[in-house]
C-alpha positions as CSV (number, residue, x, y, z in Angstrom):
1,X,66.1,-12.3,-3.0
2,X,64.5,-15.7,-3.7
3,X,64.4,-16.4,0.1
4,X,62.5,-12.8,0.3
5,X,59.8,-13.5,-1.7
6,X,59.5,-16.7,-0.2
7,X,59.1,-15.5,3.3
8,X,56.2,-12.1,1.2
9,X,54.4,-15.2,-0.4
10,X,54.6,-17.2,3.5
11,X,53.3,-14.1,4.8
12,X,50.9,-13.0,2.0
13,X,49.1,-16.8,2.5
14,X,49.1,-16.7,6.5
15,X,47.5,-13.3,6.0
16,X,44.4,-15.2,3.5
17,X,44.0,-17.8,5.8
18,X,43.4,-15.7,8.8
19,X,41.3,-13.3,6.7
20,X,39.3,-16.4,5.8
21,X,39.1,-17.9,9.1
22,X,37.5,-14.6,10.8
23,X,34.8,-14.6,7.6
24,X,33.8,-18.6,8.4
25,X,33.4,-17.3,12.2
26,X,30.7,-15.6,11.4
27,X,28.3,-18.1,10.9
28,X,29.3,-19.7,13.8
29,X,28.8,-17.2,16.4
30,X,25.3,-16.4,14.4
31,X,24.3,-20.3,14.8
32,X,25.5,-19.9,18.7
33,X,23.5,-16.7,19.1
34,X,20.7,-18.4,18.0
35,X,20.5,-21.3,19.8
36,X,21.2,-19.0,22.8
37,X,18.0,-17.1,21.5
38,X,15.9,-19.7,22.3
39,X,14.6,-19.3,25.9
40,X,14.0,-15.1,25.4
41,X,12.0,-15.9,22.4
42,X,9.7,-18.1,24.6
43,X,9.7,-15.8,26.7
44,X,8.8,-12.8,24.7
45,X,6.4,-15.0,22.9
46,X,4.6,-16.0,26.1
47,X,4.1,-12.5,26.7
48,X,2.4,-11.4,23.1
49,X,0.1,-14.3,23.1
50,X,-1.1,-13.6,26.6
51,X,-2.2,-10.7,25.4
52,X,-5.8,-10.7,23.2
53,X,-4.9,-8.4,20.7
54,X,-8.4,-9.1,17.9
55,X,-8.0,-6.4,15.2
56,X,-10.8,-4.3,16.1
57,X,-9.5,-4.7,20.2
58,X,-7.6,-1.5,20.1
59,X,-6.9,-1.8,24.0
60,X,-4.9,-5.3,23.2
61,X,-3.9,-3.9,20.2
62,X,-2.1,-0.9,22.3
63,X,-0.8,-3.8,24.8
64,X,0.8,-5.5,22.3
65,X,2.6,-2.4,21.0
66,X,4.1,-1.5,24.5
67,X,5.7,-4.9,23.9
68,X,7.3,-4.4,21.0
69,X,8.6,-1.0,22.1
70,X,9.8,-2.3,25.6
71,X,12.1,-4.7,23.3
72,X,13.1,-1.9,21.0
73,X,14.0,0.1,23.5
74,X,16.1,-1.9,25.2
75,X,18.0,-2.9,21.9
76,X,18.7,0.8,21.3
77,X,16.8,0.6,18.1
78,X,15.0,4.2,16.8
79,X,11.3,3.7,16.0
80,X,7.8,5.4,15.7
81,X,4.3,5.1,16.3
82,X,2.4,5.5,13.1
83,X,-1.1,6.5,14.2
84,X,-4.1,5.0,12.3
85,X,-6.9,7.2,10.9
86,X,-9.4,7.7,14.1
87,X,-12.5,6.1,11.8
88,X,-10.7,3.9,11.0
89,X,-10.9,1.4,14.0
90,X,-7.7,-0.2,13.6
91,X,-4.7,-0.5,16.0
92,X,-1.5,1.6,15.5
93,X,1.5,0.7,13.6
94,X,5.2,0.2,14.9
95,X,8.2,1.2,12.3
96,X,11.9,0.6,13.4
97,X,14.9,1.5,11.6
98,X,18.6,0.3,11.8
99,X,20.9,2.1,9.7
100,X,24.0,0.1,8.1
101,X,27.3,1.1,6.1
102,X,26.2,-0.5,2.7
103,X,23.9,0.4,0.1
104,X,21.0,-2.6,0.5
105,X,17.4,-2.2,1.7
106,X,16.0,-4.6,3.8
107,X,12.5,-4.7,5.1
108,X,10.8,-7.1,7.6
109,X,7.3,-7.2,7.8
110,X,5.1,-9.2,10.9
111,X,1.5,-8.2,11.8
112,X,0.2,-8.0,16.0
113,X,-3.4,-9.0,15.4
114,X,-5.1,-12.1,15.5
115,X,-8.9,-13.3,14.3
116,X,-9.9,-14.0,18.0
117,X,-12.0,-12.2,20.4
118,X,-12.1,-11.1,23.6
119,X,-12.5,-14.3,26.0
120,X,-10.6,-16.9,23.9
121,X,-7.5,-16.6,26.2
122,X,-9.0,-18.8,28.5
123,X,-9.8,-21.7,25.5
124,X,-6.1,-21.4,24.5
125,X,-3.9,-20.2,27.2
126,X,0.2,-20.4,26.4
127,X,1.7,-23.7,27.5
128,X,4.3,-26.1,26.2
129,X,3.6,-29.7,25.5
130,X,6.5,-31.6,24.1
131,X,8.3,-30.0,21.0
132,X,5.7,-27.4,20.7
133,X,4.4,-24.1,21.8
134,X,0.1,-23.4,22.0
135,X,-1.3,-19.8,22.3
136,X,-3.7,-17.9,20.9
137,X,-2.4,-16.1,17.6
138,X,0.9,-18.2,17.8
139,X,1.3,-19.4,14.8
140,X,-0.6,-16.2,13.1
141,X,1.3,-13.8,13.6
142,X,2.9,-13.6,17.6
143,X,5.5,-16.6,16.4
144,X,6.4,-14.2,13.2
145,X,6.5,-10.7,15.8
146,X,8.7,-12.7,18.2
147,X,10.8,-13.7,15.1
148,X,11.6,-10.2,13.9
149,X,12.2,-8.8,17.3
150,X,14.9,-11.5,17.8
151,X,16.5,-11.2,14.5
152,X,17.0,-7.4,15.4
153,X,18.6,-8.3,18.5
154,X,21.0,-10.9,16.9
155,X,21.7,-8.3,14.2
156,X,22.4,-5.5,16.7
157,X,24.3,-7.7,19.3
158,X,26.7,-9.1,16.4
159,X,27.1,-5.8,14.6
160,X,26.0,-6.8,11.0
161,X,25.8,-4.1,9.2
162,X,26.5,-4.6,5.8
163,X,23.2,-3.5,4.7
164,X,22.2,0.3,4.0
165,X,18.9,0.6,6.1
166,X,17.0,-2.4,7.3
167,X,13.3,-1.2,8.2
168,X,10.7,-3.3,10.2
169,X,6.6,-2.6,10.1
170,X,4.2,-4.2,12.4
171,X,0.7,-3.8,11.7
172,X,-2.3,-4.6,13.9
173,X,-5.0,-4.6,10.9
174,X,-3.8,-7.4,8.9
175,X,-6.7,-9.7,9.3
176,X,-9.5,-7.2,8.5
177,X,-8.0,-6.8,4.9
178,X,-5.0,-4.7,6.0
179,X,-7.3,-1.3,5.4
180,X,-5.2,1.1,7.0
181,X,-1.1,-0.7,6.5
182,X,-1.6,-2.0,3.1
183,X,-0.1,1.3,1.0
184,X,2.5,1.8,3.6
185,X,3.6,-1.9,2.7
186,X,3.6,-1.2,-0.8
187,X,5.5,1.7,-0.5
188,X,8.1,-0.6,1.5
189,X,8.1,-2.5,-1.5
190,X,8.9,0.4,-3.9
191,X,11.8,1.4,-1.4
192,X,13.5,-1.8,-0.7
193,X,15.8,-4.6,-2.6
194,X,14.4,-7.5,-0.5
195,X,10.9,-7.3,1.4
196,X,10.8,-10.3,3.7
197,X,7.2,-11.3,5.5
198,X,7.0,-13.6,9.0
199,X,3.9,-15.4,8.7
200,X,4.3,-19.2,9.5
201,X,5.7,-22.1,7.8
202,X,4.4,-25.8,7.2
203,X,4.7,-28.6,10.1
204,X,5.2,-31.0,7.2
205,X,8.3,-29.4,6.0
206,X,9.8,-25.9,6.5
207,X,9.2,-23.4,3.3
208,X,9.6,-20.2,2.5
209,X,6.7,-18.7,-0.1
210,X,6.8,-17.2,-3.1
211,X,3.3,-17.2,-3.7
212,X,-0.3,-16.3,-2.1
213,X,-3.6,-16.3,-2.5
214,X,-5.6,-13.4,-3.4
215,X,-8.8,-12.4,-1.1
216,X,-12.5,-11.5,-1.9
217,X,-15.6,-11.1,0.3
218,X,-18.7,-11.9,-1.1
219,X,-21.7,-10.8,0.7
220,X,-25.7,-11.3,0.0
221,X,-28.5,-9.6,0.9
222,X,-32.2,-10.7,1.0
223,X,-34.9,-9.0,1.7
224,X,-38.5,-10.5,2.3
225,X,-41.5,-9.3,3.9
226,X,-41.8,-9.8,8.0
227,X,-45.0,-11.5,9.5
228,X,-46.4,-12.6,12.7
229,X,-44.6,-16.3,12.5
230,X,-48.0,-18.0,14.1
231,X,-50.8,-15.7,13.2
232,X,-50.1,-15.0,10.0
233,X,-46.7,-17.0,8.7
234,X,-47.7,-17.2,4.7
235,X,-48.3,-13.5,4.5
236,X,-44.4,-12.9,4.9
237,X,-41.8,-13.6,2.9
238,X,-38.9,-15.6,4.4
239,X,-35.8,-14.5,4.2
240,X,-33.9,-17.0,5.8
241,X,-35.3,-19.7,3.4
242,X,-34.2,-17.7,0.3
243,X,-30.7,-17.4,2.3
244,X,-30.4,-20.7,2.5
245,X,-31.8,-21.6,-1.2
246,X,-29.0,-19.0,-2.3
247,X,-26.0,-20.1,-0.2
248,X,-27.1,-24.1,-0.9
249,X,-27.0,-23.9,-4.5
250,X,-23.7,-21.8,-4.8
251,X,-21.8,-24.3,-2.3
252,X,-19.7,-25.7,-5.3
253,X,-17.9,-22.7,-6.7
254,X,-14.4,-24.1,-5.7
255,X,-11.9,-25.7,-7.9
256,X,-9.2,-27.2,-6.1
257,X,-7.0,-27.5,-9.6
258,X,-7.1,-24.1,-10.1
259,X,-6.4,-22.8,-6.4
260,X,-10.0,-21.2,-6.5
261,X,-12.0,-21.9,-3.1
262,X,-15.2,-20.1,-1.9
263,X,-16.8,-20.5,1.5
264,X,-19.9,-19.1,2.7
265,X,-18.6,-18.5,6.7
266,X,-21.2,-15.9,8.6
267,X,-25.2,-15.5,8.1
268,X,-28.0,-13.7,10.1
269,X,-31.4,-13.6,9.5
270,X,-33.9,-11.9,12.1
271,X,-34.5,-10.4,15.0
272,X,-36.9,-11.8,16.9
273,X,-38.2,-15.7,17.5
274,X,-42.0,-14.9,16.7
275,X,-41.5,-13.3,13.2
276,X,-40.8,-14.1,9.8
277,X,-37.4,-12.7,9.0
278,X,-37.4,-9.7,6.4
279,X,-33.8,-9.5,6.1
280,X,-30.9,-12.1,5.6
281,X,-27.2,-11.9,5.4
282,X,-24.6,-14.3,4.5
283,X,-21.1,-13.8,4.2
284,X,-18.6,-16.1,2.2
285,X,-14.5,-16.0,1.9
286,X,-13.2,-16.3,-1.2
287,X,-9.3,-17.2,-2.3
288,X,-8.0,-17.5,-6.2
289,X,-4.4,-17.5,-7.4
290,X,-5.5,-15.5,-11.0
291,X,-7.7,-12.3,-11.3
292,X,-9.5,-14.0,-13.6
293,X,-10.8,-16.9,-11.5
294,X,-12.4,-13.9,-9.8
295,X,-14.1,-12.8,-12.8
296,X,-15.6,-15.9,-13.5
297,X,-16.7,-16.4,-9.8
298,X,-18.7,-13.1,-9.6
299,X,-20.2,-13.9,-13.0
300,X,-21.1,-17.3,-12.0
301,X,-22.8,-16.1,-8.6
302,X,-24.8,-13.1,-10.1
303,X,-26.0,-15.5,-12.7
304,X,-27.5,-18.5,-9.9
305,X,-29.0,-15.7,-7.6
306,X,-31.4,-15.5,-10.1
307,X,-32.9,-18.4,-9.2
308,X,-35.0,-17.8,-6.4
309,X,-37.4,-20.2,-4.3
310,X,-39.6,-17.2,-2.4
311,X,-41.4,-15.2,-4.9
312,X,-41.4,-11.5,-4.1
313,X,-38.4,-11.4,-2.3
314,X,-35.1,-9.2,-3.7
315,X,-31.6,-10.6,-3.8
316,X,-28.3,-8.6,-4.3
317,X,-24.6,-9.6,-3.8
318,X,-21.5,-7.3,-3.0
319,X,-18.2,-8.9,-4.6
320,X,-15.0,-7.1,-3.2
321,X,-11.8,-8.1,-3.5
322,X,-9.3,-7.4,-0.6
323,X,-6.0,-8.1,-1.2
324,X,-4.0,-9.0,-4.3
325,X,-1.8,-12.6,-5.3
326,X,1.8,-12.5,-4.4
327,X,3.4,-14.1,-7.6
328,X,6.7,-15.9,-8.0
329,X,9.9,-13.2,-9.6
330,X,13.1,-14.1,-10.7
331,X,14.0,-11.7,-8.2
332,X,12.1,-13.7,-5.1
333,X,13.5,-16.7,-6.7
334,X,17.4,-16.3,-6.2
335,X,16.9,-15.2,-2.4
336,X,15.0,-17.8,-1.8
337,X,18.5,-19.4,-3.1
338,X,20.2,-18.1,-0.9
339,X,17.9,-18.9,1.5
340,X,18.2,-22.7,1.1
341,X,22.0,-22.2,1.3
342,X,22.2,-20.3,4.1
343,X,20.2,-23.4,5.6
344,X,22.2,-25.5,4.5
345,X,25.2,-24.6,6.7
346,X,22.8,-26.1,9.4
347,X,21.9,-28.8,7.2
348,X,18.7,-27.6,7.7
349,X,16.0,-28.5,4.6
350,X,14.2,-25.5,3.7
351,X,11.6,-26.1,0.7
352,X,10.3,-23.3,-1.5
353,X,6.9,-22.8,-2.6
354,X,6.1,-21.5,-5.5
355,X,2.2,-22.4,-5.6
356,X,-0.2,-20.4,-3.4
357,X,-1.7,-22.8,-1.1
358,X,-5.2,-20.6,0.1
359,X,-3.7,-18.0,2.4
360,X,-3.0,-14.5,1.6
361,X,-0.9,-11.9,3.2
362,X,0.6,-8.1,3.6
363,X,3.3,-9.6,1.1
364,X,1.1,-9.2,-1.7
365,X,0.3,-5.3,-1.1
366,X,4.4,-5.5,-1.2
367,X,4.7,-6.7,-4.2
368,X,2.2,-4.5,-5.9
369,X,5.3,-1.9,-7.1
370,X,8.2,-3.9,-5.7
371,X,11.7,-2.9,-7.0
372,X,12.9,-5.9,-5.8
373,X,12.1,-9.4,-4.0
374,X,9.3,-10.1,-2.1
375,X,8.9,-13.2,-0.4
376,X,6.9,-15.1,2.6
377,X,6.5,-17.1,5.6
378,X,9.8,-16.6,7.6
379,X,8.2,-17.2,10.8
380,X,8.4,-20.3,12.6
381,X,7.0,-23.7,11.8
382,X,3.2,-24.1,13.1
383,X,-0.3,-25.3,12.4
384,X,-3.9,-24.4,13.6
385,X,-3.9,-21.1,12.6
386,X,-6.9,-19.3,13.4
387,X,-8.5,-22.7,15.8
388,X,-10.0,-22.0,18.9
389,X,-8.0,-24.5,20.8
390,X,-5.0,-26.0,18.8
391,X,-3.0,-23.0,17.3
392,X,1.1,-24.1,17.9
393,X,4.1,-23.3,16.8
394,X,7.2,-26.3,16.4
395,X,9.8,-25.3,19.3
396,X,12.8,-27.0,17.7
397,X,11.9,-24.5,14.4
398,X,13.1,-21.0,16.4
399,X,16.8,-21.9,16.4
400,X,17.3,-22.7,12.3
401,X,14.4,-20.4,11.3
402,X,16.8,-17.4,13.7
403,X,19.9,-18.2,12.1
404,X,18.4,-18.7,8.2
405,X,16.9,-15.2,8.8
406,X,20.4,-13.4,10.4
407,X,22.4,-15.2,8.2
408,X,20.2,-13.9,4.7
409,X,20.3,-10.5,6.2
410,X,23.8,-10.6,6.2
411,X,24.0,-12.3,2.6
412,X,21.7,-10.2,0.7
413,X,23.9,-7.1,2.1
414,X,26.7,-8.3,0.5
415,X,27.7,-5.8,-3.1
C-alpha cells in the first residue's frame, strides 16, 4: 500500500511539473515570436508611412485602410468598414474582432491619420539610420497601427484566447478632435474591462500613461475697417495690428506647475497687399489637466480682449474644448502592474505615468463612461511627433513593446 501511494504521489508531482513547465513555455515562444516580428513590422510600417494619410486627405486616408485590411485579411481576422458621415470630411473607420473562450473584453485602439499634408513625403521619406526608424506620422500614430496589427498576428498565430472578445478600432480623424470616432470610443469603453491606446512612448525611458491632457481651441476674430493702404491708410482700421496687440498681450497664459499651456499657432489677416486688412484671425492650442484651469483661462482671455489699441474695431473669441483629460483609476493602475511585470520577464524597465505631460488622445473619450481600465501609449518608443523632418520611432523598442503587449493580453484574460 505504502509503496502505492508513493508511486500516486511520484506521479501526481511529475504530472505538476510538466503542467508547469508547458505554462512557463508560453512566454517564451511569445518573446521568440516577437523578436521574429521584427522585420514584418518594418516592413508593414514602411508601407503606412509611405502613404500621406492628413486627416482631411480622404484618398490617403482610403490607402491606408486597404492596408490594414490586406493584413487582416490575411490573418483571417473578421472586420468592417464603418463609414463616416458624408459632411463630415473625415476618413472611414476599421473595426476588427477576435472572439476568445473566456469572459474578458479587450479593446485596442490606434488612429491612421497624421497632421501632415500633401507634399511632406518628400521632407520625411522612410529610412533607417542606426537604432531608429524616420517617416512621416511614425511615431504618431503609423508605429502605434503597425503595433496593433502585429499583436493580432502574434495573438492569432499562438492561439491565445483566454479572453471573451478582443475588439480593435482605427480611426482616421483623430487629429482634428476625433469629430466623427470619439462616441464610438466611448462606447468601447462602456463595453470593455481593459481599453488599451497605441500612441508613442518616451525616448528617455519607456512608459505607459495613465494620464492626458485635455484640448481647447481658442479662436479670435477682429474686425476693422478696409482702406486703400497708400491713398488713404488712416481711414481704415487695421486689423492685423489689433491681432497682434491681442495675441501679444495674452502670450503668458501658461503655467507649467499646473500643466496648463496655451499657444497662439495660425493667424490671417487680408487679402490683398494694397489694403488695410478688415478682418483678422488667430488661432491658439490650448492643453490643461483640470476643467477648471479651463475656466479660468477663458475668463482671463475675455477679460484682456478688452483692451484694445485700434479704436472702432470689434473683437470676439470662440473657446471650445475638444477632448476631455484621461485621469489616473485604481482600475488603470493595477494593469499598468501587470504591465511592468509582464516587462519584467524581459527585464525590460517600463515606467508609469501618472501626470499628463501636454498631449491628449482617443483614450480620454474612453474613459468618459469606462467600466473598466483605460490606459495609454503602448506604441513604440519615438520622438518628433508632428516635425517636418525628424519624426522616429526607437527600432530596438518593437520587440519588448510586442511581447509587453501579447503577454498583458494574455494576463488580463486570466479569471
Amino acid at each position: 500500500m505504502r509503496r502505492f501511494l508513493l508511486t500516486i504521489l511520484i506521479a501526481s508531482i511529475l504530472t505538476l511539473s510538466q503542467i508547469s513547465a508547458r505554462a512557463d513555455a508560453a512566454p517564451q515562444a511569445i518573446a521568440e515570436m516577437a523578436k521574429q516580428q521584427v522585420p514584418k513590422y518594418l516592413e508593414t510600417l514602411q508601407n503606412l508611412v509611405s502613404v500621406e494619410s492628413g486627416s482631411r486627405d480622404l484618398e490617403g486616408l482610403l490607402k491606408v485602410r486597404g492596408l490594414i485590411e490586406a493584413k487582416l485579411k490575411a490573418l483571417d481576422i473578421p472586420f468592417e468598414i464603418i463609414a463616416a458621415p458624408s459632411d463630415s470630411k473625415a476618413g472611414s473607420m476599421v473595426s476588427a474582432t477576435l472572439k476568445g473562450k473566456g469572459t474578458k473584453r479587450i479593446a485596442l485602439i490606434a488612429h491612421m491619420d497624421t497632421v501632415y499634408q500633401r507634399g511632406d513625403l518628400a521632407k520625411q521619406p522612410f529610412r533607417i539610420e542606426g537604432d531608429k526608424a524616420f517617416g512621416l506620422g511614425i511615431a504618431d500614430d503609423k508605429g502605434g497601427v503597425a503595433m496593433v496589427l502585429h499583436t493580432l498576428e502574434m495573438v492569432k498565430t499562438l492561439k491565445i484566447d483566454g479572453f471573451g472578445q478582443l475588439t480593435v478600432l482605427f480611426n482616421g480623424d483623430e487629429e482634428i478632435g476625433s469629430p466623427v470616432s470619439r462616441d464610438y470610443f466611448t462606447a468601447l469603453g462602456r463595453e470593455n474591462d481593459v481599453v488599451m491606446s497605441f500612441e508613442g512612448s518616451g525616448t528617455k525611458a519607456d512608459y505607459v500613461r495613465l494620464a492626458t491632457s485635455s484640448i481647447a481651441r481658442v479662436l479670435l476674430k477682429v474686425k476693422g475697417r478696409a482702406s486703400h493702404s497708400g491713398a488713404n491708410p488712416d481711414f481704415g482700421r487695421n486689423a492685423l495690428y489689433e491681432l497682434s496687440h491681442q495675441v501679444l498681450q495674452t502670450r503668458d497664459l501658461s503655467d507649467p506647475s499646473k500643466g496648463l499651456k496655451f499657444n497662439w499657432t495660425l493667424g490671417k489677416a487680408g487679402s490683398v497687399a494694397n489694403m488695410i486688412p478688415s478682418e483678422a484671425t488667430a488661432t491658439g492650442d490650448a492643453r490643461a489637466e483640470r476643467t477648471v484651469d479651463f475656466d479660468n483661462l477663458e475668463a482671463t482671455l475675455r477679460e484682456r480682449i478688452k483692451n484694445k489699441l485700434i479704436p472702432d474695431t470689434e473683437v470676439s473669441l470662440d473657446f471650445t474644448r475638444t477632448r476631455p483629460p484621461l485621469n489616473p483609476t485604481d482600475a488603470a493602475r493595477a494593469v499598468a502592474k501587470q504591465a511592468q511585470q509582464v516587462a519584467a520577464e524581459i527585464k525590460w524597465p517600463l515606467t508609469v505615468l501618472e501626470k499628463a505631460t501636454g498631449g491628449g488622445t482617443d483614450a480620454a473619450f474612453a474613459s468618459l463612461q469606462a467600466r473598466g481600465a483605460v490606459l495609454e501609449s503602448f506604441g513604440p518608443q519615438g520622438f518628433g511627433a508632428h516635425s517636418d523632418n525628424a519624426e522616429y520611432i526607437l527600432i530596438p523598442s518593437i520587440e519588448p513593446r510586442l511581447y509587453i503587449t501579447t503577454r498583458l493580453i494574455e494576463e488580463i484574460a486570466k479569471p
